[in-house]
C-alpha positions in Angstrom: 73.3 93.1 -22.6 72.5 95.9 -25.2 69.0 97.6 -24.7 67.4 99.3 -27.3 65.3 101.0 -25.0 67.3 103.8 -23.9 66.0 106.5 -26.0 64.6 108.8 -23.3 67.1 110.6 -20.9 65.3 108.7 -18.0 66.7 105.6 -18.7 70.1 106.6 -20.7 70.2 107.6 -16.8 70.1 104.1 -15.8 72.6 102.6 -18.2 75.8 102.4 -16.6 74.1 101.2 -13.3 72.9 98.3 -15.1 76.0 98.2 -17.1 79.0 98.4 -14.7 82.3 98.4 -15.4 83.8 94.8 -16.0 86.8 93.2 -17.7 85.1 94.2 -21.1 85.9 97.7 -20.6 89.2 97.2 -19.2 89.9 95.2 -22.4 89.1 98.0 -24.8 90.3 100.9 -22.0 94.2 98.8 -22.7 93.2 98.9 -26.9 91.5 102.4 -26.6 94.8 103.9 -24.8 97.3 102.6 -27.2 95.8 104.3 -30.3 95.7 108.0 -31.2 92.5 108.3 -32.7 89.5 106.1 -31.7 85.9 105.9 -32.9 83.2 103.9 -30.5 80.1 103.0 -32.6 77.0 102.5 -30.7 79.3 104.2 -27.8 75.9 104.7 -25.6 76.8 106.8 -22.6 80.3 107.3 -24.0 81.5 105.4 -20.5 84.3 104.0 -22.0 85.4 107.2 -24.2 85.1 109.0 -20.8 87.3 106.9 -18.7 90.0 107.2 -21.8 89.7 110.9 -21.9 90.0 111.2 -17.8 93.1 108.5 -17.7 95.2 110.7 -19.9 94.1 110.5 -23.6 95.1 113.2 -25.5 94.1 112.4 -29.0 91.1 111.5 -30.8 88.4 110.3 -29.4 84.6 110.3 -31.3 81.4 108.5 -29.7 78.6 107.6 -32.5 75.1 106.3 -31.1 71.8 106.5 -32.8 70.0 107.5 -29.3 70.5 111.0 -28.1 69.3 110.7 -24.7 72.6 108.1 -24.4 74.8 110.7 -25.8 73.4 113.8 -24.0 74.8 111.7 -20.8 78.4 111.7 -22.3 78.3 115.4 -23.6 77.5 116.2 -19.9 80.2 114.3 -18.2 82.7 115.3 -20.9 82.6 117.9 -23.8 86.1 117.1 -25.4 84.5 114.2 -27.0 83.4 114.3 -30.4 79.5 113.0 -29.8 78.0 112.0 -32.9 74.1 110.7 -33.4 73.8 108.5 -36.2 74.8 105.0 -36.8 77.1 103.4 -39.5 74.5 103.5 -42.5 74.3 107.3 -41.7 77.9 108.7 -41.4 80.9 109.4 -43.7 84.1 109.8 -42.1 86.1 112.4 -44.1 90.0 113.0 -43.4 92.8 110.8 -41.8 91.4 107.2 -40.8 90.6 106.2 -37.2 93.5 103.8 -35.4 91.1 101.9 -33.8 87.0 101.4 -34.3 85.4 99.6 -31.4 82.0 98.2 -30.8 81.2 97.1 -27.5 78.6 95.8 -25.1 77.7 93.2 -27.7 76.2 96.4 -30.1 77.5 94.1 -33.4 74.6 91.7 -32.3 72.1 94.4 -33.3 73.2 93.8 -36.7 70.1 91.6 -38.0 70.2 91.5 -41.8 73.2 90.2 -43.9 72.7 93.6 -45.8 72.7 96.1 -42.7 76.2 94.0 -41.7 77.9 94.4 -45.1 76.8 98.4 -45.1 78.1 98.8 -41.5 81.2 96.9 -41.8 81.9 98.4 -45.3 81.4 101.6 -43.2 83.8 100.6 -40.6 86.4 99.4 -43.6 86.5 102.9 -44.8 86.6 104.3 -41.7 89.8 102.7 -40.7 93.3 104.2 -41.0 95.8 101.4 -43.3 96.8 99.8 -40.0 94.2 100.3 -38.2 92.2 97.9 -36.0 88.5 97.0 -35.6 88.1 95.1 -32.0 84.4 93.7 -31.5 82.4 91.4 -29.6 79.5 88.8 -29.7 78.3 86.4 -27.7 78.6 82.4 -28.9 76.1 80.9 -30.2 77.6 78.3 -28.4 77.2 79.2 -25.2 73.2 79.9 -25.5 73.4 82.8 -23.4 69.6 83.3 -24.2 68.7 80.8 -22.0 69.6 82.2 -18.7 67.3 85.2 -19.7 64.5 84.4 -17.7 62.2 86.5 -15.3 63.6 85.0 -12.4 67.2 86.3 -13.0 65.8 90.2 -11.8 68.4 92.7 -11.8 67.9 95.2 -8.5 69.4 98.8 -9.4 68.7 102.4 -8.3 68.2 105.8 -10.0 69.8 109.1 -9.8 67.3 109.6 -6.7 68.1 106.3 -5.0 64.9 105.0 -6.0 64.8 101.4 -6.6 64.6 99.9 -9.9 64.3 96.0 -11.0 64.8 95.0 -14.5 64.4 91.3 -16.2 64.9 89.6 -19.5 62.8 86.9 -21.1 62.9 85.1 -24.5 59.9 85.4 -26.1 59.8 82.1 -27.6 62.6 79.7 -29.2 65.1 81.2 -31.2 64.5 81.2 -34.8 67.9 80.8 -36.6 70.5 82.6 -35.6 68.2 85.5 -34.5 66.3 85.9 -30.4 63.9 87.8 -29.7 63.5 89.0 -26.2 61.9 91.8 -23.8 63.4 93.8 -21.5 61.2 94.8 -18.6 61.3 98.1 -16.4 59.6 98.3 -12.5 60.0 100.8 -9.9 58.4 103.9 -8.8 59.8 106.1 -11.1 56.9 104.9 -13.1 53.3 104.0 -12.7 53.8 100.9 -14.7 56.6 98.7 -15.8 58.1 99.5 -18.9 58.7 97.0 -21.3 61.0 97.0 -24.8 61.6 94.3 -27.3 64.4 93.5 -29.3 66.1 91.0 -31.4 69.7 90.1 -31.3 71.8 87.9 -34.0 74.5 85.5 -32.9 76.5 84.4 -35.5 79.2 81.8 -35.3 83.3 82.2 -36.3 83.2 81.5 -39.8 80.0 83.3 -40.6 81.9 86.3 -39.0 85.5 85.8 -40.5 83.2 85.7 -43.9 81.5 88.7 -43.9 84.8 90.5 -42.7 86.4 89.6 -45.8 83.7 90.6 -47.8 84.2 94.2 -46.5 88.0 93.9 -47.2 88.5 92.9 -43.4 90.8 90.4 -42.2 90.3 88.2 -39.0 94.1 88.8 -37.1 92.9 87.8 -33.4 90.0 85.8 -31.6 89.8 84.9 -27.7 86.7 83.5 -26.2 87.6 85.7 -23.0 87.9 88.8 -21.8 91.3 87.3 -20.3 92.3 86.2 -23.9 91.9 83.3 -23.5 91.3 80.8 -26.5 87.9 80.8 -28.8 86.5 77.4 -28.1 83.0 76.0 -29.2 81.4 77.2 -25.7 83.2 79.9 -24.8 81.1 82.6 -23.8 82.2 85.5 -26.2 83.8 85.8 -29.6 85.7 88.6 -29.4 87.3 89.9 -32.8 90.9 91.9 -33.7 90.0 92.3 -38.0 92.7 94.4 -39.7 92.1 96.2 -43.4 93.2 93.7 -45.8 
């Protein structure tokens, strides 16, 4: 699940162990691998960009995030990166255009206003190389993920200390439109209190995607519902996109 809350270095410290590796990543490691330059937007620790860079990647590889506690964590683990703070209403990409421009860990979702999408995938449009590829996911509205997040589904982790950490979800009341609203709540010693963040997440359906694509001169080429490929069906629990320029 995307968290908005990890703008101080204490928790950017805590997002992989929430986060950990899973067939997501080893679906954009295979696309990530097979193209020579590669821009991550809303890259976060810069996991994935990591893993590429220490399996052999020898080209171009660029991390943009708008937190810089999240990014400090990738500069430190590896410095061949390009880290970038900013987001996509922020940055102009000068020079050749990227082979492949990923969002991950459901960061499209975070994309509440019709106007913030069209200026960020307008932004990822002129980002792109001719032939280059846009790969992104987002849960189905389908599926109602939303309501499995509830404070009895607590997440136990642990710090860089080995101090104990539990963290829950819960929708802060029905979803209005295509939009939920939902806290994210922190408890453990490392803190005096629990820590709590809100956030709001969008979940748009197959055609609302495939039209706001083509209004950004992006072109639908691939959907599975899986992270095995497997086909996009009405309850399958992601929607995971391949768009082309075009």
């Amino acid at each position: 699940m995307v968290d908005h809350s990890f703008a101080d270095l204490e928790l950017a410290a805590l997002y992989d162990s929430l986060n950990p590796w899973g067939p997501g990543d080893d679906f954009y490691l295979d696309l990530v691998m097979s193209a020579g330059s590669v821009l991550d937007v809303g890259c976060g620790t810069g996991r994935l960009l990591r893993r590429a860079r220490g399996t052999g990647h020898a080209g171009r590889l660029a991390g943009l995030d708008p937190a810089a506690a999240m990014l400090v964590q990738g500069r430190r683990a590896e410095p061949s990166v390009e880290w970038i703070l900013g987001d996509l209403r922020t940055r102009l990409w000068d020079g050749p255009g990227f082979d492949l421009v990923v969002m991950t860990g459901h960061a499209f979702q975070v994309l509440l206003s019709d106007e913030e999408l069209r200026v960020a995938l307008a932004a990822v449009r002129r980002a792109l190389s001719p032939a280059g590829r846009f790969v992104f996911e987002t849960r189905n509205p389908g599926a109602r993920a939303w309501e499995r997040w509830t404070p009895d589904r607590v997440y136990h982790i642990t710090d860089a200390d080995g101090r104990a950490v539990r963290v829950w979800h819960e929708v802060e009341e029905t979803p209005a439109g295509d939009r939920v609203t939902f806290t994210e709540t922190y408890d453990g010693s490392p803190w005096p209190r629990p820590r709590v963040s809100r956030a709001t997440l969008r979940f748009l359906g197959p055609d609302a995607l495939a039209g706001f694509l083509e209004d950004a001169g992006l072109r639908v080429v691939e959907q599975y519902g899986d992270w095995s490929r497997g086909p996009l069906t009405a309850d399958s629990p992601e929607i995971i996109t391949v768009a082309r320029p075009g």
